[in-house]
C-alpha positions as YAML, in Angstrom:
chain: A
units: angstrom
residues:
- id: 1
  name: UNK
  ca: [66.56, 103.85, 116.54]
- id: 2
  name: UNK
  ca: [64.73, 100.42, 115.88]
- id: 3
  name: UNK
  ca: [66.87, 99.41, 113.23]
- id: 4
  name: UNK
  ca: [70.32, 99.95, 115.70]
- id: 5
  name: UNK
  ca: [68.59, 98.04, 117.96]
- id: 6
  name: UNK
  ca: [67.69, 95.53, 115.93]
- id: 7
  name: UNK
  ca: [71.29, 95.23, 114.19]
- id: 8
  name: UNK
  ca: [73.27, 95.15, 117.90]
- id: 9
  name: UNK
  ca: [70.77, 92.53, 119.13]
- id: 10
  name: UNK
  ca: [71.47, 90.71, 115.68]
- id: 11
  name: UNK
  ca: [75.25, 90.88, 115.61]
- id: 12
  name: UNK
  ca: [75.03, 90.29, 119.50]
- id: 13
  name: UNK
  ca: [73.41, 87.21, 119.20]
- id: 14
  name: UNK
  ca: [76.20, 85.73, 116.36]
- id: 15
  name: UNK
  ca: [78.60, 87.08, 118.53]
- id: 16
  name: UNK
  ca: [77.86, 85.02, 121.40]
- id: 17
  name: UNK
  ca: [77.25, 81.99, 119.77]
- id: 18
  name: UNK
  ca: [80.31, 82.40, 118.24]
- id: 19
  name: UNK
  ca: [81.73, 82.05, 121.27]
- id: 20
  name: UNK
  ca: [79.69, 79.18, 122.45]
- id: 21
  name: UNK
  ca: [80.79, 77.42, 118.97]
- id: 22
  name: UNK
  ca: [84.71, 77.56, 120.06]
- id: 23
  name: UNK
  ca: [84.36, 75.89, 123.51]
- id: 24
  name: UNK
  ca: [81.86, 73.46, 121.67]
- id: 25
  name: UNK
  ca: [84.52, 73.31, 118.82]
- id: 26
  name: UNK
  ca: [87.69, 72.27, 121.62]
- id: 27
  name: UNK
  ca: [85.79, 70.19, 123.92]
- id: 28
  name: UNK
  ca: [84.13, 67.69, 120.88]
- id: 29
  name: UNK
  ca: [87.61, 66.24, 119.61]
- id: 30
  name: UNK
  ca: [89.15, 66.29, 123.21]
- id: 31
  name: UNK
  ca: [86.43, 63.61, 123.88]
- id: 32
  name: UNK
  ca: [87.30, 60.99, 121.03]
- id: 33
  name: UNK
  ca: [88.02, 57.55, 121.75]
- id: 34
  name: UNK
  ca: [91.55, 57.01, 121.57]
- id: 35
  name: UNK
  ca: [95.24, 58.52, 122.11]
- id: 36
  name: UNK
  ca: [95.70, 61.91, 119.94]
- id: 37
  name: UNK
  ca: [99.41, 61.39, 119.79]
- id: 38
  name: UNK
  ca: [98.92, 58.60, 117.76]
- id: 39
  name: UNK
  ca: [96.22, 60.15, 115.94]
- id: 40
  name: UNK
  ca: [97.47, 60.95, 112.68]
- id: 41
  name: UNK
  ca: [100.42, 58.89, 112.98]
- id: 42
  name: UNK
  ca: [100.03, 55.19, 111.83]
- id: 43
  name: UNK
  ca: [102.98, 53.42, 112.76]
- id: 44
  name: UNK
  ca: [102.97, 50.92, 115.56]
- id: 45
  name: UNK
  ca: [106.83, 50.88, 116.02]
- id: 46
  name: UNK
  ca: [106.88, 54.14, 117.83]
- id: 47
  name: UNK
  ca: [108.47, 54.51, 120.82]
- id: 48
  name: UNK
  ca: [107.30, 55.48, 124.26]
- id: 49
  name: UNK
  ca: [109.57, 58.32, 124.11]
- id: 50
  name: UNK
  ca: [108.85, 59.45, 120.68]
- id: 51
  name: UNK
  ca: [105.10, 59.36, 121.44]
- id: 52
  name: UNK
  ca: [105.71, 61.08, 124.72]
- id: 53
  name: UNK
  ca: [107.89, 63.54, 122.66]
- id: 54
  name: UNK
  ca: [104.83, 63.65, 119.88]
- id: 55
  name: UNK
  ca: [102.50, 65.28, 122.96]
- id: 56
  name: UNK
  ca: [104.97, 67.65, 124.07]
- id: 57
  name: UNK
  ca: [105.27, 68.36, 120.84]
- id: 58
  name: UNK
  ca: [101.30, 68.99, 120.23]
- id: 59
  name: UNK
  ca: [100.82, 70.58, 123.79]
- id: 60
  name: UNK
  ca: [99.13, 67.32, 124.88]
- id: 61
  name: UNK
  ca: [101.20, 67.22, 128.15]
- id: 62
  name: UNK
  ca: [99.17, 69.78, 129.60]
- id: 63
  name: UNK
  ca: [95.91, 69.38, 131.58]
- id: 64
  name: UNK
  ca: [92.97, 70.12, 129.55]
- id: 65
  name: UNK
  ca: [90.87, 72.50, 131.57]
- id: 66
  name: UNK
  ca: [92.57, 71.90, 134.67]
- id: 67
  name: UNK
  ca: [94.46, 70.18, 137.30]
- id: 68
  name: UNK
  ca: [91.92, 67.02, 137.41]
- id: 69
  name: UNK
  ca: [93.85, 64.13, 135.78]
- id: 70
  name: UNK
  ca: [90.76, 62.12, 134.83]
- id: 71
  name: UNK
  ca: [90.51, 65.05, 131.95]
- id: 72
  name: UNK
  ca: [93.80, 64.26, 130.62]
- id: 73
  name: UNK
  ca: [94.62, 60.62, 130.99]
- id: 74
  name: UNK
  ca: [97.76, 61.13, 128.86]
- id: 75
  name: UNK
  ca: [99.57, 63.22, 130.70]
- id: 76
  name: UNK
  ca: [102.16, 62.84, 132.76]
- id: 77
  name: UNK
  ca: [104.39, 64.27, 135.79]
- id: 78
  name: UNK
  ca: [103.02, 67.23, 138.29]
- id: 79
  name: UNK
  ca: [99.87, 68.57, 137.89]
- id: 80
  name: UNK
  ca: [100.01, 72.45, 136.75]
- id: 81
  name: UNK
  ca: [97.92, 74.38, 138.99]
- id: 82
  name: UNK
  ca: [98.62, 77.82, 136.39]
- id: 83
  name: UNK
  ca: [95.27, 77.96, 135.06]
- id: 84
  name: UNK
  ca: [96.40, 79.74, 131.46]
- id: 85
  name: UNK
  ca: [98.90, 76.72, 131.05]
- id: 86
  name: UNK
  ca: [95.98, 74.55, 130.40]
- id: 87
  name: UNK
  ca: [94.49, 73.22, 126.80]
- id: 88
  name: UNK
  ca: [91.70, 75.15, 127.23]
- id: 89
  name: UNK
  ca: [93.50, 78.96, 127.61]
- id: 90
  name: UNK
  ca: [96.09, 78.00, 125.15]
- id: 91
  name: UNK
  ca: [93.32, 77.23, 122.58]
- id: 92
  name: UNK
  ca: [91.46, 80.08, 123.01]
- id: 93
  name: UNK
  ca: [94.46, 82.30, 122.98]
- id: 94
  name: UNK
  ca: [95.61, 80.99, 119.66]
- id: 95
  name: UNK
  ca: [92.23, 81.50, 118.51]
- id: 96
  name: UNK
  ca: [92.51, 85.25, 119.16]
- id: 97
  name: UNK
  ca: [96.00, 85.59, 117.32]
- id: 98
  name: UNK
  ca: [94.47, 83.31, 114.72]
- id: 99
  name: UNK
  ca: [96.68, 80.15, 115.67]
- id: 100
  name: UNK
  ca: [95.12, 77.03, 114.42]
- id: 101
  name: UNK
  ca: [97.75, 74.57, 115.56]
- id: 102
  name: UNK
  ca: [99.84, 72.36, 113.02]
- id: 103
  name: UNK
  ca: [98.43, 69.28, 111.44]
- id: 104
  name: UNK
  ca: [99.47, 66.26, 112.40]
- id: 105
  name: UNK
  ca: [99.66, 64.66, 108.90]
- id: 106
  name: UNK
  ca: [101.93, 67.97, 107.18]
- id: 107
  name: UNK
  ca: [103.30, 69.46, 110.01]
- id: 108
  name: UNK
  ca: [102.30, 72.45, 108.90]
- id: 109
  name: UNK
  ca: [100.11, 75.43, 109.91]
- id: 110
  name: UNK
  ca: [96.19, 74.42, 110.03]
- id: 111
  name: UNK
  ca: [95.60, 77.92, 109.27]
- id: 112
  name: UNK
  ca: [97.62, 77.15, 105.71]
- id: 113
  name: UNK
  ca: [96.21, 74.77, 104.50]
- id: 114
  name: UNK
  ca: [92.77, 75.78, 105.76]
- id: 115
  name: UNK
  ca: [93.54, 79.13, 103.81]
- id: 116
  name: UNK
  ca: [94.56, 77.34, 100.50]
- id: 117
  name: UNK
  ca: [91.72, 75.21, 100.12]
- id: 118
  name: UNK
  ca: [89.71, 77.88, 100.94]
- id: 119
  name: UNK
  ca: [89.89, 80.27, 97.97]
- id: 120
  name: UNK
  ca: [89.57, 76.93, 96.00]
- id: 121
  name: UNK
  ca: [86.12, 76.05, 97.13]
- id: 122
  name: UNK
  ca: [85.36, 79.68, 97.09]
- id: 123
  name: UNK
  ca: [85.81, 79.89, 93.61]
- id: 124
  name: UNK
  ca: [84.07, 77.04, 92.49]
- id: 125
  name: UNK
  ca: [81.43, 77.25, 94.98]
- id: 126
  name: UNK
  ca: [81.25, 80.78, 93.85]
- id: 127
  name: UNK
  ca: [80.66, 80.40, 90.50]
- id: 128
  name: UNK
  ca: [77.98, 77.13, 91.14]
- id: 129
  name: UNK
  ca: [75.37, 79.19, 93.42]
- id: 130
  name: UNK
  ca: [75.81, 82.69, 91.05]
- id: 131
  name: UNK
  ca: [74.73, 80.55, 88.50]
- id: 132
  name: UNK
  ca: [72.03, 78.70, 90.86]
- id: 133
  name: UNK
  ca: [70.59, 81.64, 92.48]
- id: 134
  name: UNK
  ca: [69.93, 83.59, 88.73]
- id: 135
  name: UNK
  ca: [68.91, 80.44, 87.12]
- id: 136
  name: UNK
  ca: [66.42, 79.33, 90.06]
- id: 137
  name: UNK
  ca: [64.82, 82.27, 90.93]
- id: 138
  name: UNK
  ca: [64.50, 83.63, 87.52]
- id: 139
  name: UNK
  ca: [62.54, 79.98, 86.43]
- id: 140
  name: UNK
  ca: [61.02, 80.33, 89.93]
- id: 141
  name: UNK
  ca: [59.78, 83.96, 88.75]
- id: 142
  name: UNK
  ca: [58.22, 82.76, 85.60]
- id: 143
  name: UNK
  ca: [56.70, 79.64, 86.70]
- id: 144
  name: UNK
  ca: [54.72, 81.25, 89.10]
- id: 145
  name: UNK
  ca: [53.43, 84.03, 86.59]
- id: 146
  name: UNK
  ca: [52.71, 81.39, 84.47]
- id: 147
  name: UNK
  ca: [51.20, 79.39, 86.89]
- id: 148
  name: UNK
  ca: [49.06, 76.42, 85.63]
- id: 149
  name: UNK
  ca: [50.65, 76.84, 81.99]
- id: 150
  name: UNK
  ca: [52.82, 74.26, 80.31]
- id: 151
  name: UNK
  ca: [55.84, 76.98, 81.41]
- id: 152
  name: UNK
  ca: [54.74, 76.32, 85.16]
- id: 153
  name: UNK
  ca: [54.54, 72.30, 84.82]
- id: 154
  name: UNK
  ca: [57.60, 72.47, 83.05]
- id: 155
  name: UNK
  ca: [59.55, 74.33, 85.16]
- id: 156
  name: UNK
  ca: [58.22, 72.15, 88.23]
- id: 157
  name: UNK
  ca: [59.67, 69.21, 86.07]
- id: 158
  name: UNK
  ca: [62.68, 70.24, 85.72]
- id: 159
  name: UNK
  ca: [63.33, 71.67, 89.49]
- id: 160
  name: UNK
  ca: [62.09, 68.30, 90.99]
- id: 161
  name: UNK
  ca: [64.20, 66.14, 89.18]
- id: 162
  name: UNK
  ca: [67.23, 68.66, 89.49]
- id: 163
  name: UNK
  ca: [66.71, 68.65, 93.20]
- id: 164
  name: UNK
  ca: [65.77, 65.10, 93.47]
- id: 165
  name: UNK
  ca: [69.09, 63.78, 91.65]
- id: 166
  name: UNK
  ca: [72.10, 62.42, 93.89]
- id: 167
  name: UNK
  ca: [74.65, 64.47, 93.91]
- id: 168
  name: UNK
  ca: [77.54, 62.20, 93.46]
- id: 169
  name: UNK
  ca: [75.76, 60.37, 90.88]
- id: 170
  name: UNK
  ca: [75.35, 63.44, 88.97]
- id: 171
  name: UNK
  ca: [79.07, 64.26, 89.44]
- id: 172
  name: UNK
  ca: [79.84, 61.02, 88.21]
- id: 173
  name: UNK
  ca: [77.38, 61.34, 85.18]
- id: 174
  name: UNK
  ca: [78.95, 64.67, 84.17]
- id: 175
  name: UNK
  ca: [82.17, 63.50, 84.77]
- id: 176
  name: UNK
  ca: [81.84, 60.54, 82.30]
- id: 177
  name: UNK
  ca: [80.28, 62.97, 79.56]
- id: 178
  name: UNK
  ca: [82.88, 65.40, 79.98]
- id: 179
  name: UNK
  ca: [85.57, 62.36, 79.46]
- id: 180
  name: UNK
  ca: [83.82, 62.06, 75.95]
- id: 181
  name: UNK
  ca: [83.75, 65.81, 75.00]
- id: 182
  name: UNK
  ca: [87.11, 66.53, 75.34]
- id: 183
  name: UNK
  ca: [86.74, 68.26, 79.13]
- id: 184
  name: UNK
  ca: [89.04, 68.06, 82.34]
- id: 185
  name: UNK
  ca: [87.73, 65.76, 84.27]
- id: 186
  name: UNK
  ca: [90.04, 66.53, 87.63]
- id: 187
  name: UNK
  ca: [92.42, 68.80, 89.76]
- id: 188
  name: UNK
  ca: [92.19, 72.73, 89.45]
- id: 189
  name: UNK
  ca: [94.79, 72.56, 86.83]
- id: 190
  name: UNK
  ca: [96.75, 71.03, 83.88]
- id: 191
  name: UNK
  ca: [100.29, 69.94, 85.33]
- id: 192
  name: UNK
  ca: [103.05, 72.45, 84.05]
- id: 193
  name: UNK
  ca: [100.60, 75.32, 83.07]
- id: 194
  name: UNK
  ca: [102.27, 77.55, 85.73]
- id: 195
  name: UNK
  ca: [104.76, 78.37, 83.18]
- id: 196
  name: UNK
  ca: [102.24, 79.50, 81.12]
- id: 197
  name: UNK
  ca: [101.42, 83.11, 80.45]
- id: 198
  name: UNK
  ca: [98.51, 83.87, 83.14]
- id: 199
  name: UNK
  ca: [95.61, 84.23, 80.71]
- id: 200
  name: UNK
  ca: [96.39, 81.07, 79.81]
- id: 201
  name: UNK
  ca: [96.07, 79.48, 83.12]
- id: 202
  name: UNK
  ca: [93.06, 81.37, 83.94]
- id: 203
  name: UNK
  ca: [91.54, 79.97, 80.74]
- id: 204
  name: UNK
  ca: [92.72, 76.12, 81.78]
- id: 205
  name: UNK
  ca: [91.48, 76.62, 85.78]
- id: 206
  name: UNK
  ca: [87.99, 78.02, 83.70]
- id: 207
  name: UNK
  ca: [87.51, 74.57, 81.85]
- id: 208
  name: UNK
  ca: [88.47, 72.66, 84.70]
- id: 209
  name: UNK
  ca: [85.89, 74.26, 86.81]
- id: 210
  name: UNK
  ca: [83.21, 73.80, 83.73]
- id: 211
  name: UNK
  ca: [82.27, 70.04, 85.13]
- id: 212
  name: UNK
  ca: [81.90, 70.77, 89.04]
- id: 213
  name: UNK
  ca: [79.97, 74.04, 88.62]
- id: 214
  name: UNK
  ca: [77.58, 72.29, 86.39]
- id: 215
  name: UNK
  ca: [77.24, 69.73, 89.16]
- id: 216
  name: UNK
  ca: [76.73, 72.46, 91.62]
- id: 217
  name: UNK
  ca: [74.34, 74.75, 89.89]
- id: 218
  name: UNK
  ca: [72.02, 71.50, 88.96]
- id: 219
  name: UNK
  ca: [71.55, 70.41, 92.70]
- id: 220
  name: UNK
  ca: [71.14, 73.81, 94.10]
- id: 221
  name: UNK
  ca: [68.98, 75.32, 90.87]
- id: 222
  name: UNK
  ca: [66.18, 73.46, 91.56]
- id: 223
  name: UNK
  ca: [65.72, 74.41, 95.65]
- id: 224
  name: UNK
  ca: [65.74, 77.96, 94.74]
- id: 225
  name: UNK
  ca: [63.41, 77.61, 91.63]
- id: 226
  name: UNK
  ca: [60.56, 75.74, 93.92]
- id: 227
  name: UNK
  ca: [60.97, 77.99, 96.64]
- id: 228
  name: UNK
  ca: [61.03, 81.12, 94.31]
- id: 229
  name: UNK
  ca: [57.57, 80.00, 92.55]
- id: 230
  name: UNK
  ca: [56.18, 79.19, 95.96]
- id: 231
  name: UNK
  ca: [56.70, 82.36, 97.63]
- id: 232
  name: UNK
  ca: [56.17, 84.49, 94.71]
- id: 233
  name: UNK
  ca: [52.53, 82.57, 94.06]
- id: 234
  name: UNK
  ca: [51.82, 83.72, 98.02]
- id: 235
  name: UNK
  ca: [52.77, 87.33, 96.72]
- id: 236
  name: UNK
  ca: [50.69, 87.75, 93.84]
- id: 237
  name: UNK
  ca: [47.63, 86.31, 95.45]
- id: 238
  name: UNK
  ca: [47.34, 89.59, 98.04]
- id: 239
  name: UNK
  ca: [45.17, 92.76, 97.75]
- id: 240
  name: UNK
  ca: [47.88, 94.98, 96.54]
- id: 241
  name: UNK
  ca: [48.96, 93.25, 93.52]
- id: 242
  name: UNK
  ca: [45.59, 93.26, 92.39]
- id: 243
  name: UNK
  ca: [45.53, 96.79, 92.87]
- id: 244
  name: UNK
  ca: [48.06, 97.67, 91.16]
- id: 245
  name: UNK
  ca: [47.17, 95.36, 88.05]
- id: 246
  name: UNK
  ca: [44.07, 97.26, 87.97]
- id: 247
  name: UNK
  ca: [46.13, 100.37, 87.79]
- id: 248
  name: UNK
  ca: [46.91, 99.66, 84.39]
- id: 249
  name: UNK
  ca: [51.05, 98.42, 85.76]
- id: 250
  name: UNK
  ca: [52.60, 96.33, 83.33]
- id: 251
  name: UNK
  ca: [54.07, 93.17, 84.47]
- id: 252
  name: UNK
  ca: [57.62, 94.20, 85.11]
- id: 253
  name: UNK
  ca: [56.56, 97.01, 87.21]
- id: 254
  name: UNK
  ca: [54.13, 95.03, 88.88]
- id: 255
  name: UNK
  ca: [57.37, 91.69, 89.50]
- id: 256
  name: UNK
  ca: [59.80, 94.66, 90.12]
- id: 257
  name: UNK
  ca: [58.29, 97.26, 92.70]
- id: 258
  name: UNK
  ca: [55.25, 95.46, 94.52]
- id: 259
  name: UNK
  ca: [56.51, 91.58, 94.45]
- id: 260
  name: UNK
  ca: [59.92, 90.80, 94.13]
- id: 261
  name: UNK
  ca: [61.21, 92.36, 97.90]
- id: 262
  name: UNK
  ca: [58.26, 90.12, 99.98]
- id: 263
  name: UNK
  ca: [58.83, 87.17, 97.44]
- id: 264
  name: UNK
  ca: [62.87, 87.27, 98.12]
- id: 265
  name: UNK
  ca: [63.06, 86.54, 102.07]
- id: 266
  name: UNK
  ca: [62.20, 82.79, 101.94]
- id: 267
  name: UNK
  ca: [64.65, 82.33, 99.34]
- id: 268
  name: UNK
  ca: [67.30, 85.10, 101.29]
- id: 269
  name: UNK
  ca: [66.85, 82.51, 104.49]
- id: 270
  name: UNK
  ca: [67.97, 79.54, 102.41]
- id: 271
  name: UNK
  ca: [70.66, 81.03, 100.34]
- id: 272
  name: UNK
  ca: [72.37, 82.68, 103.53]
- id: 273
  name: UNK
  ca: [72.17, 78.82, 105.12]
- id: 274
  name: UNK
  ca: [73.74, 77.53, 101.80]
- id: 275
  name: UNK
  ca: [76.20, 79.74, 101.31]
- id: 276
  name: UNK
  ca: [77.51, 79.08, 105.12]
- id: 277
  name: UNK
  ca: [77.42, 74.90, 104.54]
- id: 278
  name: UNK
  ca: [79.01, 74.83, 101.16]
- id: 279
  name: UNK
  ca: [82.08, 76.54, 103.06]
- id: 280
  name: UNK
  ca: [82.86, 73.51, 103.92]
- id: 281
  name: UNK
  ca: [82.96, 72.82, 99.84]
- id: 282
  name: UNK
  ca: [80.69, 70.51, 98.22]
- id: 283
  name: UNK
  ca: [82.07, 67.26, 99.60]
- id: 284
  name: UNK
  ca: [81.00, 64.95, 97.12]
- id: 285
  name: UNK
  ca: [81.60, 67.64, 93.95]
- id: 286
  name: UNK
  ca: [85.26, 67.91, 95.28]
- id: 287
  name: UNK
  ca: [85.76, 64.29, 95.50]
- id: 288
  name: UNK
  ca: [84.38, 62.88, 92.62]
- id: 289
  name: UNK
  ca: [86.50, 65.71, 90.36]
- id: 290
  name: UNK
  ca: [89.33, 65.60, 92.70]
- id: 291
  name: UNK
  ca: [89.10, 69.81, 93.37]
- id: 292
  name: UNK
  ca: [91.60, 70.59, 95.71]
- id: 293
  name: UNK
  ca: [88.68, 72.40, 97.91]
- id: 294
  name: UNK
  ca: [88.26, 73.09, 101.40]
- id: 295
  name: UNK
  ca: [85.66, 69.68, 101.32]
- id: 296
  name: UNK
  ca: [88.73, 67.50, 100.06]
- id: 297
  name: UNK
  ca: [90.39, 68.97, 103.31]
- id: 298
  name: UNK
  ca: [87.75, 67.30, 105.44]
- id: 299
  name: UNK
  ca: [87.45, 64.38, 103.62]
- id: 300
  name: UNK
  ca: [91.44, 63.60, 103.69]
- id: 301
  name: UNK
  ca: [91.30, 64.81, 107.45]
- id: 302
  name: UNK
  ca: [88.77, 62.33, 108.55]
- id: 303
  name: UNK
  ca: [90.98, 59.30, 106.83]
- id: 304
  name: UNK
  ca: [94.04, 60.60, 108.64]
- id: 305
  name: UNK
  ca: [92.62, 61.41, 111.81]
- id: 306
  name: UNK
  ca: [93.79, 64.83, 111.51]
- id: 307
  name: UNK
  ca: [92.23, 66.46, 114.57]
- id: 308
  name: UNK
  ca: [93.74, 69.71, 114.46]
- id: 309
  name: UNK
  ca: [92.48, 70.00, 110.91]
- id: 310
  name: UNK
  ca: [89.07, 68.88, 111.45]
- id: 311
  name: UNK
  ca: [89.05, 71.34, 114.33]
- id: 312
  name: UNK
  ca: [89.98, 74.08, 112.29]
- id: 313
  name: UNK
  ca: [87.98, 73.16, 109.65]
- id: 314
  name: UNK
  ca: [84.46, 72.26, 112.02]
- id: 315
  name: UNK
  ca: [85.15, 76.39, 113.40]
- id: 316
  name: UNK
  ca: [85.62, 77.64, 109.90]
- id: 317
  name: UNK
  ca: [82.35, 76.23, 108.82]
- id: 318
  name: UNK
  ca: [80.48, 77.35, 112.01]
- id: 319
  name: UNK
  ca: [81.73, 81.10, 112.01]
- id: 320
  name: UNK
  ca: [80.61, 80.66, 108.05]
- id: 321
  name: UNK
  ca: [77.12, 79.44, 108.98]
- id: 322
  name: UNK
  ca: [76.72, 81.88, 111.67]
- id: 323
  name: UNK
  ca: [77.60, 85.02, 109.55]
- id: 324
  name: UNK
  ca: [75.40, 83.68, 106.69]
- id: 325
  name: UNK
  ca: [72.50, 83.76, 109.10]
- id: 326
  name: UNK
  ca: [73.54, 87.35, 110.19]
- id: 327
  name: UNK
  ca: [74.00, 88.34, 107.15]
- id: 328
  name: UNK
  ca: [70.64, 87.32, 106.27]
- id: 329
  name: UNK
  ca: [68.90, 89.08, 108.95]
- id: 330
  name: UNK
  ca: [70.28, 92.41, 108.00]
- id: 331
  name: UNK
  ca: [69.48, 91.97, 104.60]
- id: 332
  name: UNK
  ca: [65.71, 91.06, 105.79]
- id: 333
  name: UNK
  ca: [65.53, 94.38, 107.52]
- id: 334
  name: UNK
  ca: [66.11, 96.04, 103.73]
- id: 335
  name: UNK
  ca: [63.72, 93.76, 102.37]
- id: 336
  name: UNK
  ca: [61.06, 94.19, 104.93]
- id: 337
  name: UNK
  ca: [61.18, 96.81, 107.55]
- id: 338
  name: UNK
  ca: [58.18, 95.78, 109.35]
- id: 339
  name: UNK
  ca: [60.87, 93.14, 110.89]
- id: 340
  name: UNK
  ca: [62.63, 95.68, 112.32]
- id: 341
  name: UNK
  ca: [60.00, 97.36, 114.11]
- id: 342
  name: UNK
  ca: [58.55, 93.79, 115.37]
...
């Protein structure tokens, strides 16, 4: 009974700041500086009328929350006293249908082009913390049975200057090597390989993701290693694993069955808090190689003024974080279920 408890007070809790995150999510870009309509539009020839036409358009006509016209100093004619013909219900009733608005830039569906570079960044973000998380925690795992060996200070080395390095300088490092060794050094894909047979381009999209995952599994590698070796040293000083060693247990039985679960929350907390930012896509990775990711998104957004897609995007990433974090308390109450019962 505990562990329902604990899971509907768990999901509960991401639930309801889920819903705090969309009224935070529509009320932070409706108080920019500025007039929306012209937003994403650079071009100071427009006419009244087409600008007027541009709101209309892009719902902006309406009152934001309600009939108060300070909220909406755009808008024009009678005030609407229906409260669901506001911003406000109109945004959250697209949010239920799944409705993200159209982008102001494209003219197309946020939800599109949200959904497209999506799947990019999933892929290559993929692929970067796989590689991280197996890399880190397995040096992690021997520098902290070896600790105070040359494998130990070695390891530490090499996870302090991995974590230490700037990211887009590394990008940029990598990318210049790769320019020498015969590697893509941009895009998802070599122009005309869709007419390729489809092994083929899922060998090309392979070598152009060889660069960025690099990147990726660099930076993150060395946060899990450290972490990894620090919990695991906090595990194998306690009673139990002395106990067992004196059992005659060899060391995998001992890393296996008595340390690994305890050792893996701390690094569960900050893999579930990764894995919910890098949704957003590894802004810098996707920029220096030009990866049509959801982090490119943002980062063309932001130079457009795209509002509708920076509002999409903004949810996306918070619904991401907030599931990571749920995510990881279920998979703490398999780890450990003394935190169930607490």
């Amino acid at each position: 009974m505990n562990r329902w408890r604990y899971l509907l007070s768990k999901t509960a809790w991401a639930f309801s700041t889920i819903l705090f995150v969309l009224v935070l999510n529509f009320f932070l870009f409706r108080v920019l500086p500025g007039d929306p309509a012209r937003a994403g539009i650079h071009d100071p020839r427009l006419k009244k009328e087409s600008i007027e036409s541009i709101r209309v358009r892009f719902g902006l006509d309406k009152p934001v929350i309600n009939c108060f016209e300070s909220l909406n100093p755009f808008k024009t004619g009678d005030c609407m006293v229906n409260p669901l013909d506001t911003q406000f219900f109109i945004y959250l009733k697209n949010m239920v249908t799944g409705e993200l608005g159209i982008s102001y830039h494209t003219n197309r569906p946020v939800g599109e082009i949200l959904a497209e570079r999506l799947w990019n960044t999933i892929l290559l973000i993929g692929a970067g913390q796989i590689l991280a998380i197996f890399i880190g925690a397995l040096f992690g795992l021997f520098a902290a049975w070896k600790a105070r060996t040359a494998i130990d200070y070695g390891a530490l080395t090499v996870s302090l200057v991995a974590w230490s390095l700037p990211t887009f300088w590394l990008a940029i490092i990598l990318l210049f090597w790769g320019s020498t060794h015969g590697l893509p050094i941009g895009g998802k894909a070599t122009p005309g390989m869709a007419t390729q047979p489809l092994l083929v381009q899922w060998g090309d999209i392979a070598r152009h993701m060889v660069l960025p995952t690099i990147t990726y599994t660099i930076v993150y590698m060395g946060e899990y290693m450290l972490i990894m070796r620090s919990s695991l040293l906090d595990v194998l000083s306690e009673d139990y694993i002395l106990t067992a060693k004196a059992k005659g247990l060899s060391v995998f039985q001992i890393l296996k069955d008595h340390a690994m679960k305890n050792a893996m929350l701390p690094l569960v907390t900050v893999i579930a808090i990764n894995l919910g930012f890098t949704v957003a896509g590894a802004v810098q990775i996707e920029s220096v190689f030009s990866w049509p990711g959801l982090g490119g998104a943002i980062f063309e957004a932001v130079g457009r003024r795209d509002f509708p897609v920076l509002q999409g995007a903004f949810l996306l990433i918070a619904v991401a974080v907030i599931l990571a974090n749920l995510i990881a308390d279920l998979t703490y109450s398999y780890l450990d279920p003394r935190v169930v019962t607490e």
